[in-house]
C-alpha positions as CSV (number, residue, x, y, z in Angstrom):
1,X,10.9,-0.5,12.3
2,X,13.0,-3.6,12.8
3,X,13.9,-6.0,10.2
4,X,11.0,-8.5,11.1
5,X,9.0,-6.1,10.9
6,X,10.0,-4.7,7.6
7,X,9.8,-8.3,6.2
8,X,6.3,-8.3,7.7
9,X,5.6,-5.3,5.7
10,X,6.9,-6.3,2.8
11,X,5.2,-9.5,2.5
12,X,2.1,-7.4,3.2
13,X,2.8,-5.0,-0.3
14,X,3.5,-7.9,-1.9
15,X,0.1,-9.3,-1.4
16,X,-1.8,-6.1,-1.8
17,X,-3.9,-5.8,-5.1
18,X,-3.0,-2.2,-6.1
19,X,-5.0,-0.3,-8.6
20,X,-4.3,0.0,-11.7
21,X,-5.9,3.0,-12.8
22,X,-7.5,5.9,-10.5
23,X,-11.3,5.5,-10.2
24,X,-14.5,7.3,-9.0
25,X,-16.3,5.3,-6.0
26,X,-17.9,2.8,-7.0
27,X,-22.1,1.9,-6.1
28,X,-20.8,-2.1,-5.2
29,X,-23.8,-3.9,-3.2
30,X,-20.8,-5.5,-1.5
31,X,-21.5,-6.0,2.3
32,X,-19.5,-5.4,5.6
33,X,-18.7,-8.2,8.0
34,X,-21.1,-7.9,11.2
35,X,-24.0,-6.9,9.1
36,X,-26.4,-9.1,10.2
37,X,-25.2,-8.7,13.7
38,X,-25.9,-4.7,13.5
39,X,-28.3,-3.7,11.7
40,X,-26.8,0.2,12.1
41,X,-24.4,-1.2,9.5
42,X,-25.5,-0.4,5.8
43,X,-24.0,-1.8,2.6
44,X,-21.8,-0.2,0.9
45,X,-23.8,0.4,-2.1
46,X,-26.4,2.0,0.3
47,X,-23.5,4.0,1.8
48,X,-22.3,5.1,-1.4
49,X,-25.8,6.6,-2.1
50,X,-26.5,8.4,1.7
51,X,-22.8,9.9,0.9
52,X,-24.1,11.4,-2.7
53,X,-26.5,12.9,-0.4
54,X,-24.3,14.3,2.1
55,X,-23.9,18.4,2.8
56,X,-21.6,18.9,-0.3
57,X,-19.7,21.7,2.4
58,X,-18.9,19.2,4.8
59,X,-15.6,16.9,5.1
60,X,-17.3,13.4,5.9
61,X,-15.2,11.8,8.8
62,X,-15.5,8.0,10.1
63,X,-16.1,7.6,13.6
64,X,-13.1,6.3,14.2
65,X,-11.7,9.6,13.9
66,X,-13.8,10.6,16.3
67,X,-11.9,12.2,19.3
68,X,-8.7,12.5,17.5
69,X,-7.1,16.0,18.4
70,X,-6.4,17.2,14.6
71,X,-10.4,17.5,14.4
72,X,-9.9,20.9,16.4
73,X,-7.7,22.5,14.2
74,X,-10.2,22.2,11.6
75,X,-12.5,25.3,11.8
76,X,-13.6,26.8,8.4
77,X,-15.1,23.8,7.1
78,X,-18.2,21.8,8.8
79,X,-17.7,18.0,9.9
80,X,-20.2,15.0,9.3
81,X,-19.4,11.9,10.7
82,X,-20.6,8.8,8.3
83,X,-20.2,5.4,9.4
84,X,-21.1,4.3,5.8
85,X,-17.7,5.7,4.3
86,X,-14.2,3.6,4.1
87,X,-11.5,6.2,4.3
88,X,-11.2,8.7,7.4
89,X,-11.8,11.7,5.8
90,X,-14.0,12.7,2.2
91,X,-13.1,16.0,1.3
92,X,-14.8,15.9,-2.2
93,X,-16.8,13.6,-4.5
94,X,-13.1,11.8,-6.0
95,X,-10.7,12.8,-3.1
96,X,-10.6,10.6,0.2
97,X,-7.6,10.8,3.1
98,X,-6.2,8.1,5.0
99,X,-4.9,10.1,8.1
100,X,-1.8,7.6,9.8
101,X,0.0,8.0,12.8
102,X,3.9,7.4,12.2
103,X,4.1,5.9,16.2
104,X,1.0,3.6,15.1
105,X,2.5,2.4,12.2
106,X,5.9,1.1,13.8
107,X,3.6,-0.8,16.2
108,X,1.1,-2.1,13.7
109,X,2.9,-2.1,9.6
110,X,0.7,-4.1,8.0
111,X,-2.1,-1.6,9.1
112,X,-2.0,0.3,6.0
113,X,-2.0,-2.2,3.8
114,X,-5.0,-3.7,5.0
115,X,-6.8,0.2,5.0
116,X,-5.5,-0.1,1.0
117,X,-7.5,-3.4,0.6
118,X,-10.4,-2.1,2.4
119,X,-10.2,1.6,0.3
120,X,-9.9,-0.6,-3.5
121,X,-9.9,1.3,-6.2
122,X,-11.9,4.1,-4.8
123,X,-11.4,7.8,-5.6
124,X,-9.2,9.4,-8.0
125,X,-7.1,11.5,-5.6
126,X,-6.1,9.2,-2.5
127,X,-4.2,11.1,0.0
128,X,-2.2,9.4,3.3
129,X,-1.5,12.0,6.2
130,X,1.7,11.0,8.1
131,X,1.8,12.9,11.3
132,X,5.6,12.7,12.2
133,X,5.1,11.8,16.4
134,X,8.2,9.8,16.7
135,X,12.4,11.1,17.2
136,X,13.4,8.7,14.1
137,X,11.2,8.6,11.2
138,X,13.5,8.3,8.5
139,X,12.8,4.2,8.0
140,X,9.3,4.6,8.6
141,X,8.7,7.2,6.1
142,X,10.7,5.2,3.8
143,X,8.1,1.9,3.8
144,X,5.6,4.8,3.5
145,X,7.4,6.1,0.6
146,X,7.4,2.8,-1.2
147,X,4.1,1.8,-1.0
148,X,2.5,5.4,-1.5
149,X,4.1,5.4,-5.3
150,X,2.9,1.8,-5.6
151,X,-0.9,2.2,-4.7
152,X,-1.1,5.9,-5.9
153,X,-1.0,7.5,-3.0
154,X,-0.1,11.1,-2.2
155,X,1.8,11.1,0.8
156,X,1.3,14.2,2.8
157,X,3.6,14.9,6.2
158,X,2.4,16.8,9.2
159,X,4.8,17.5,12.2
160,X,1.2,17.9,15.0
161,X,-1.9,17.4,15.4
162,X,-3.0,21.0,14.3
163,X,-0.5,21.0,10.9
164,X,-2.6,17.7,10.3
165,X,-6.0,19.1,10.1
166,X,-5.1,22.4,8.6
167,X,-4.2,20.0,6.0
168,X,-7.5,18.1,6.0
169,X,-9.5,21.3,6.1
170,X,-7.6,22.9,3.0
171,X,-8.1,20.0,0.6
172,X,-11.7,20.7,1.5
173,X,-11.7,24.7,0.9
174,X,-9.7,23.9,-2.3
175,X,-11.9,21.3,-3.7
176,X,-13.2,23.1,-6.4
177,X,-10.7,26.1,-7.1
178,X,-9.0,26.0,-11.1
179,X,-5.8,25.2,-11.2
180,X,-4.8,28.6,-12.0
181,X,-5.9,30.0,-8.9
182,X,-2.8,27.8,-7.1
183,X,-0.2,29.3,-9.5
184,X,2.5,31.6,-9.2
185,X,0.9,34.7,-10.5
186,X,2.8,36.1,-13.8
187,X,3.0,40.0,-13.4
188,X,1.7,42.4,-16.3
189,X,3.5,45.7,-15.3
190,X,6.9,46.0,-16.8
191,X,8.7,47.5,-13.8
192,X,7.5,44.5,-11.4
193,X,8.3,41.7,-14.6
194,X,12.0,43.5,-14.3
195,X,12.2,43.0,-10.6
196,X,11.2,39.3,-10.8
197,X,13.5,39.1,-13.3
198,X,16.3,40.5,-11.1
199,X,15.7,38.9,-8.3
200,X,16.2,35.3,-10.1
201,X,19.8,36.4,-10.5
202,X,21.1,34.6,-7.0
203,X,21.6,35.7,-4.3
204,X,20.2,39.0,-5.5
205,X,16.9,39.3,-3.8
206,X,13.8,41.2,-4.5
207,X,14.7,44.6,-2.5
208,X,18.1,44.6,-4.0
209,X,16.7,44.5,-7.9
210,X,14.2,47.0,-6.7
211,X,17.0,49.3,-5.1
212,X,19.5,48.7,-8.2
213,X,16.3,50.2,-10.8
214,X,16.0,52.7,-8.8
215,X,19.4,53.6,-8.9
216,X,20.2,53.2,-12.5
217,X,17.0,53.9,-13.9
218,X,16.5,51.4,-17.1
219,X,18.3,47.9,-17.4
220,X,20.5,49.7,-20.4
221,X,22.8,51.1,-17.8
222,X,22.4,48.5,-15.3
223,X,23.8,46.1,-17.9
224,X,26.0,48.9,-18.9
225,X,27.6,49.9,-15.1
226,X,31.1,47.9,-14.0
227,X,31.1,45.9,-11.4
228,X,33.0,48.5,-9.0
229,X,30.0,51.1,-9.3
230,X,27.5,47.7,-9.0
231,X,29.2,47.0,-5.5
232,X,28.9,50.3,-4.5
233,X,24.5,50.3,-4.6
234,X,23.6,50.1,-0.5
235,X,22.8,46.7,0.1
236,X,24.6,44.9,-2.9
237,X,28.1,44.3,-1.7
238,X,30.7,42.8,-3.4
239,X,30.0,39.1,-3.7
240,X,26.2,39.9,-5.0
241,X,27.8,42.7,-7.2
242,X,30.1,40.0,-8.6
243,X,27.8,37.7,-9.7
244,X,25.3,40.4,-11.0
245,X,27.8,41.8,-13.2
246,X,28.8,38.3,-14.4
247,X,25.3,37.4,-15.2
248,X,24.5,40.3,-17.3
249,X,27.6,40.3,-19.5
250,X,26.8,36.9,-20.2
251,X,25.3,36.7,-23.7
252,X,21.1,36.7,-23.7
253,X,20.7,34.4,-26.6
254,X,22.5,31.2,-27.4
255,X,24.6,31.1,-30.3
């Protein structure tokens, strides 16, 4: 992006009414331009009600999006496409995606911005798809950057077309899992709690903490062996030795 264009983009977020607060879609009666014109068009208050009615399993897709190549990398989820929806992909009731091509963008900055007026204060969780298809992107992603933490925008990066709609497809399959099921999993047996333990001790990994229990037995003499016999477990070496024996002569609780 050259400086003109930078400015161009600038002048652009400046102008941009950004949301204040996250928000559900709204039921607006507001009307697109051209409806008269086409009577194909609905309202968006109409729109808002045939998408409340929409297969609850499928990710809604504009037309627009219609013939893009990250739409065959999505396979475990079905596709609808609704001309009565303002983002390019719903993938739940509160969470839309504005998919945006990084070689696009550096032709066309203030695109975005305009998508932003267009979207309003629409959904809670707003996600913009960057699919990196250009040698520099650093500047670009930068603008992108900026204006994603200003409108509340989760800026998600995608290197192809296929990384792009795996993407798209998981928000989908993930729509209604608990938080929980995402997180690290906290382990119940005391042998494997040991060996996590262990293996947070860099650059000890988890095959060395399992190779040093089973060669001392108990953390007592682990914590208990010199350094010299730590060294000489197969796969430790000296430098991971070192620092083992550092870290567990090092007292446990604060004074």
């Amino acid at each position: 992006m050259n400086k003109g264009q930078d400015d161009s983009f600038d002048m652009a977020l400046a102008n941009l009414e950004l949301p204040t607060a996250a928000k559900i879609p709204k039921k607006e009666n507001s009307q697109l331009v051209g409806k008269e014109d086409n009577p194909t068009i609905k309202t968006s208050c109409s729109s808002t009600s045939k998408a409340s009615v929409a297969n609850p399993h499928c990710i809604l897709v504009h037309p627009k999006q219609r013939g893009n190549p990250i739409l065959k990398s999505i396979l475990n989820a079905p596709l609808e496409f609704r001309d009565d929806i303002i983002p390019d992909y719903v993938v739940g009731r509160t969470t839309c995606i504005l998919y945006l091509s990084l070689k696009y963008h550096n032709l066309n900055p203030d695109y975005i911005c305009q998508r932003l007026k267009e979207l309003g204060k629409q959904y809670e969780l707003r996600v913009l798809l960057v699919q990196i298809d250009t040698p520099e992107p650093h500047n670009a992603l930068k603008s992108l950057t900026r204006i994603s933490l200003l409108a509340d925008l989760t800026l998600m990066l995608a290197w192809n077309a296929d990384e792009a709609g795996k993407m798209i497809e998981t928000y989908k399959l993930f729509e209604k899992r608990p938080p929980d099921w995402i997180m690290e999993r906290v382990e119940s047996n005391p042998h494997q709690k040991l060996v996590t333990a262990l293996s947070n001790i860099k650059p000890v990994n988890k095959t060395d903490a399992v190779t040093l229990l089973q060669n001392f037995g108990n953390l007592e003499n682990l914590i208990n062996a010199s350094e010299d016999r730590l060294s000489q477990v197969i796969g430790l070496g000296p430098r991971k030795a070192k620092k083992l024996y550092k870290t567990l002569q090092e007292p446990f609780l604060a004074k």
